[in-house]
One Martini backbone bead per residue (centre of mass of N, CA, C, O) as a GRO file, in nm:
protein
  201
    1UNK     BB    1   1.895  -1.546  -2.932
    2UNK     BB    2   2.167  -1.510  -2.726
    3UNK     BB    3   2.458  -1.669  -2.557
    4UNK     BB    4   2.570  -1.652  -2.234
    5UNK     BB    5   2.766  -1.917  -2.093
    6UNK     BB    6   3.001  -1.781  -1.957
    7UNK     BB    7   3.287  -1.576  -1.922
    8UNK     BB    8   3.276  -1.246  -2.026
    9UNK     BB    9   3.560  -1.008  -2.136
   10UNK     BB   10   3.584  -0.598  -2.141
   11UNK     BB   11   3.754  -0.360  -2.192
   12UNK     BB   12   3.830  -0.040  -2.197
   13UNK     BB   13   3.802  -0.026  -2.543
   14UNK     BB   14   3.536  -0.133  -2.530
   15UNK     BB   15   3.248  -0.141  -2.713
   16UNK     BB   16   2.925  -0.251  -2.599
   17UNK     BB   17   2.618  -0.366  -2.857
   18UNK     BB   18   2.319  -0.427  -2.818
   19UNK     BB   19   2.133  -0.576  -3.112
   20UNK     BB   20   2.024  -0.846  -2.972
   21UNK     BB   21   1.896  -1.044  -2.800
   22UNK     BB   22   2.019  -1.129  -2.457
   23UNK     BB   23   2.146  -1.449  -2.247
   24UNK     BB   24   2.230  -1.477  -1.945
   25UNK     BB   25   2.331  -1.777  -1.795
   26UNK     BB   26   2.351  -1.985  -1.544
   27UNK     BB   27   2.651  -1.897  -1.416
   28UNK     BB   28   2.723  -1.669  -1.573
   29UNK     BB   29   2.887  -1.344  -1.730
   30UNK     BB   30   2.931  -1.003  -1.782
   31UNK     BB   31   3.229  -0.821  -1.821
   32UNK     BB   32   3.263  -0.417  -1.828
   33UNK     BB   33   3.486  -0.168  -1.878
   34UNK     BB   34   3.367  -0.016  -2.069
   35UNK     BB   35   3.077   0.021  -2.314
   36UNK     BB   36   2.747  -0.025  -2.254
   37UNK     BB   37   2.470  -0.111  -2.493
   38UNK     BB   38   2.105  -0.096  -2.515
   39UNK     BB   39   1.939  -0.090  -2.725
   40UNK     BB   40   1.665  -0.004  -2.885
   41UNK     BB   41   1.449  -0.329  -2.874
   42UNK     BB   42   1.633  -0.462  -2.656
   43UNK     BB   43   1.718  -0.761  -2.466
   44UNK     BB   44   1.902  -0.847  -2.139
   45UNK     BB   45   1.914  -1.135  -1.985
   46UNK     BB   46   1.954  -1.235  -1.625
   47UNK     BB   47   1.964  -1.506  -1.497
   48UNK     BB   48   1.969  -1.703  -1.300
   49UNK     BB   49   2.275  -1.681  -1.166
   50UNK     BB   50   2.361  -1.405  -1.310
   51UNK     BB   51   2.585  -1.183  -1.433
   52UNK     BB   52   2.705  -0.835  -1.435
   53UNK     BB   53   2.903  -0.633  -1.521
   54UNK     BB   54   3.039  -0.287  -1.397
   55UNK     BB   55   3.342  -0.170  -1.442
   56UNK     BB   56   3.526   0.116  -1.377
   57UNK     BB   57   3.609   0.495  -1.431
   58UNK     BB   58   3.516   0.442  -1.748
   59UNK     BB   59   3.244   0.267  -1.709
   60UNK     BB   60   2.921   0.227  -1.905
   61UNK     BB   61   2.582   0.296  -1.902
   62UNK     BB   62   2.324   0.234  -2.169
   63UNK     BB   63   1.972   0.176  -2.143
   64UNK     BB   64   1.740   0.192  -2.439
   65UNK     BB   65   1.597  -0.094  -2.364
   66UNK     BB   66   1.599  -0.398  -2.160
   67UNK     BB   67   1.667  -0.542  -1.839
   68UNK     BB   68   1.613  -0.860  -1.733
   69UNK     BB   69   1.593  -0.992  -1.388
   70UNK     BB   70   1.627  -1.287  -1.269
   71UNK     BB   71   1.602  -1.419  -0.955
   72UNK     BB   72   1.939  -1.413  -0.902
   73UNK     BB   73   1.999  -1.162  -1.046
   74UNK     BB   74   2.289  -0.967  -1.149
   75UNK     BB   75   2.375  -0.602  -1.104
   76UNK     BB   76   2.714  -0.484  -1.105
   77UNK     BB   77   2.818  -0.210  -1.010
   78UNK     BB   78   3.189  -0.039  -1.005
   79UNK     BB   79   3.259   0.291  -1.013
   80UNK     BB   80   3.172   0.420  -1.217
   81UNK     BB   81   3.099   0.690  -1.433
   82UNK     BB   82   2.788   0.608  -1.575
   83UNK     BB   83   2.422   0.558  -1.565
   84UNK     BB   84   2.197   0.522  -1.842
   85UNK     BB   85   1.804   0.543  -1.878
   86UNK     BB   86   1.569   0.497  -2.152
   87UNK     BB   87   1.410   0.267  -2.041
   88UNK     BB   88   1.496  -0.057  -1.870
   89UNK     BB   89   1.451  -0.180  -1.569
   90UNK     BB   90   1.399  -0.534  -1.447
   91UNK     BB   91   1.328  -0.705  -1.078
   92UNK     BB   92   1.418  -1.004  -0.886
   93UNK     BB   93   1.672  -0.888  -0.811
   94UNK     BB   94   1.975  -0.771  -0.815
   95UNK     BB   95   2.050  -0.423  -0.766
   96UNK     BB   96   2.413  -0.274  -0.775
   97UNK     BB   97   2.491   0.092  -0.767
   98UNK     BB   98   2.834   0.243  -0.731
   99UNK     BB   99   2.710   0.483  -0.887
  100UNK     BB  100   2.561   0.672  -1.086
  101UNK     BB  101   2.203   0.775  -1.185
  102UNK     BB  102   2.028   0.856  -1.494
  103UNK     BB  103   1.652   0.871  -1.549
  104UNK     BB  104   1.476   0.965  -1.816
  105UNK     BB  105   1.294   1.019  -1.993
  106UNK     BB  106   1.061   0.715  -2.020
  107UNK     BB  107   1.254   0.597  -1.803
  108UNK     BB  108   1.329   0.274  -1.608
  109UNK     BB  109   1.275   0.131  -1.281
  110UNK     BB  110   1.181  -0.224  -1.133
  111UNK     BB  111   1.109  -0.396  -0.797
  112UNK     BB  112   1.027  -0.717  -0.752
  113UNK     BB  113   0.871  -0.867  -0.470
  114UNK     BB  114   1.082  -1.082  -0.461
  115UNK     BB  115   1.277  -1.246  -0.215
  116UNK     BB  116   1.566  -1.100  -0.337
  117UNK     BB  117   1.477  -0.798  -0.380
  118UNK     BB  118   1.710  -0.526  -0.490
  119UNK     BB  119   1.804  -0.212  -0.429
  120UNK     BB  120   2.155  -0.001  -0.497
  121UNK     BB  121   2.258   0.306  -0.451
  122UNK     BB  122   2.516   0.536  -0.396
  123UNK     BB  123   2.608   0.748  -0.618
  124UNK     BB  124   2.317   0.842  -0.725
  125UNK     BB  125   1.976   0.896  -0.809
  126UNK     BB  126   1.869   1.084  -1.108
  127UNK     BB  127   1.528   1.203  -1.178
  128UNK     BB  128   1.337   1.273  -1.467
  129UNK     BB  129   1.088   1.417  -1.626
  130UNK     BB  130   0.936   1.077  -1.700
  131UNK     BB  131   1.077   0.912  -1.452
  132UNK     BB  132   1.058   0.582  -1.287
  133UNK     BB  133   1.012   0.418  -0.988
  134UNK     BB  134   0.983   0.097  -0.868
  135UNK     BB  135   0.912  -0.048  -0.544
  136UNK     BB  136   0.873  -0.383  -0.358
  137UNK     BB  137   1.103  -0.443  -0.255
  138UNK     BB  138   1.435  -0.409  -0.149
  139UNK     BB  139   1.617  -0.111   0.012
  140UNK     BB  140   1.893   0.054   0.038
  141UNK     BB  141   2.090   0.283  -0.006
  142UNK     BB  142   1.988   0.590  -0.069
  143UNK     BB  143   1.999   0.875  -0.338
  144UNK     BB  144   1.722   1.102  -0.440
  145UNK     BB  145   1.672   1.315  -0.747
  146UNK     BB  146   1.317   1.389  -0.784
  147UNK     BB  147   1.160   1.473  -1.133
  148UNK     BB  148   0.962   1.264  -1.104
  149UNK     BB  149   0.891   0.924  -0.995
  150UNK     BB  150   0.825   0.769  -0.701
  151UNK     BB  151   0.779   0.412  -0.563
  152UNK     BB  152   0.608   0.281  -0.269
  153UNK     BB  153   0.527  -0.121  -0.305
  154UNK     BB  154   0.636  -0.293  -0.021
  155UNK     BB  155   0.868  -0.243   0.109
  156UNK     BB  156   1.215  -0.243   0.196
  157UNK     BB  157   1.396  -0.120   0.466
  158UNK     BB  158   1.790  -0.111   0.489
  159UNK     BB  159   1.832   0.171   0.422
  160UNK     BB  160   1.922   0.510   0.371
  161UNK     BB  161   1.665   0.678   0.241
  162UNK     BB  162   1.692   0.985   0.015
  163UNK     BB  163   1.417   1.233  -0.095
  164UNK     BB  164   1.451   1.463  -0.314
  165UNK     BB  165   1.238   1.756  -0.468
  166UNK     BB  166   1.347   1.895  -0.745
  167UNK     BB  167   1.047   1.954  -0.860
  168UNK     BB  168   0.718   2.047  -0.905
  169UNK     BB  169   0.673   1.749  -1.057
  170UNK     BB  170   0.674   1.564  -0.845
  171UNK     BB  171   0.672   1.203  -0.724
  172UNK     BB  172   0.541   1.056  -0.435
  173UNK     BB  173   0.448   0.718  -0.349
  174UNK     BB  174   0.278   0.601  -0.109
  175UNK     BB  175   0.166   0.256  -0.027
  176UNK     BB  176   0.394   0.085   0.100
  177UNK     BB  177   0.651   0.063   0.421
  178UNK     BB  178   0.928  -0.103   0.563
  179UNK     BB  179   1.147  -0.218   0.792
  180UNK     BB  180   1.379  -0.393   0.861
  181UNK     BB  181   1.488  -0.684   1.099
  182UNK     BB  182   1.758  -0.726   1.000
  183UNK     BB  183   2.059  -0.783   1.056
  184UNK     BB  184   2.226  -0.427   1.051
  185UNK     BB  185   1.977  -0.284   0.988
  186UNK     BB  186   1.883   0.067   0.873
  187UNK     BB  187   1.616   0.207   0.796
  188UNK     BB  188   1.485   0.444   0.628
  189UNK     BB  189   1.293   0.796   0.568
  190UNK     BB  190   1.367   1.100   0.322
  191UNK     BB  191   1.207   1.397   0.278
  192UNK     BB  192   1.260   1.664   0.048
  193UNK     BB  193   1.275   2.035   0.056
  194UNK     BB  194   1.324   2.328   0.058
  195UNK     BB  195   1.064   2.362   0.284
  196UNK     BB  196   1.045   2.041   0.335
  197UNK     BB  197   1.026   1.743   0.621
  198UNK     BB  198   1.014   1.410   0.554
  199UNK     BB  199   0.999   1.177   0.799
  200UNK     BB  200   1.083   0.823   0.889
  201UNK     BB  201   1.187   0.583   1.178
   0.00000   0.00000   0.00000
């Protein structure tokens, strides 16, 4: 694999399309104006206190290949256009995107137990039939329409989790989740659909 061992900046003209698997080394960066795409059969690892950045209003990520963050490694989506995932996401780090997220037939985001893992969506992440999230960690504010999986399992949740049920093949496996007890913290879950609406607070 190649290695990213700086800070490595993408502009918004440059469409970047990782075709052989590559390893962001720790404390270096790979930050993306334009569009990153993770081919199908690639993996891009963001080692522990690596991180990935995808930023701006025309920045989009594709990944149809798999993105592995460990330790303290870091995704950070900031405002992008569109995040798009037909392959994987796993994390034991944070996993923190400000924009839309649509997760296709096939694709998967996985957040492991791990100490410090987070996964925060902030403008929406809608998963589509065959597509599925799965939380051990920490989940702070997120809104999902899904026509998916979603699993919460030993989750922990630190801000409002509110997940709408689109198709009528949904499902939702609540396996065990507790709300963060850390300060600031306001955890929630609401689900619902047309015509039913479960709380726990």
């Amino acid at each position: 694999s190649v290695d990213v061992t700086g800070d490595q900046v993408y502009s918004q003209m440059q469409n970047v399309t990782i075709v052989t698997s590559l390893d962001i080394t720790p404390y270096a960066s790979l930050t993306i104006y334009g569009q990153l795409v993770i081919n199908e059969g690639v993996t891009l690892t963001i080692q522990d206190n690596a991180e990935l950045i995808v930023s701006g209003d025309v920045a989009k990520m594709i990944v149809n290949g798999t993105i592995e963050v460990e330790g303290d490694g870091t995704i950070s989506v900031l405002g992008a256009d569109s995040v798009t995932v037909s392959g994987t996401i796993t994390s034991e780090g944070t996993v923190d995107i400000q924009s839309n997220v649509t997760i296709e037939e096939g694709g998967s985001i996985f957040i492991d137990d791990a100490d410090n893992s987070e996964l925060t969506v902030t403008d929406g992440l809608t998963i589509n039939a065959g597509g599925s999230v799965e939380v051990r960690g920490e989940m702070a504010q997120t809104s999902i329409s899904n026509k998916g999986t979603v699993t919460l399992n030993g989750t922990v949740l630190s801000g409002a989790v509110n997940i709408y049920m689109a198709a009528d093949g949904a499902v939702v496996d609540i396996r065990s989740f507790t709300t963060s007890n850390a300060a600031g913290a306001n955890g929630s879950l609401s689900i619902s659909d047309s015509g039913l609406v479960l709380e726990d607070n």
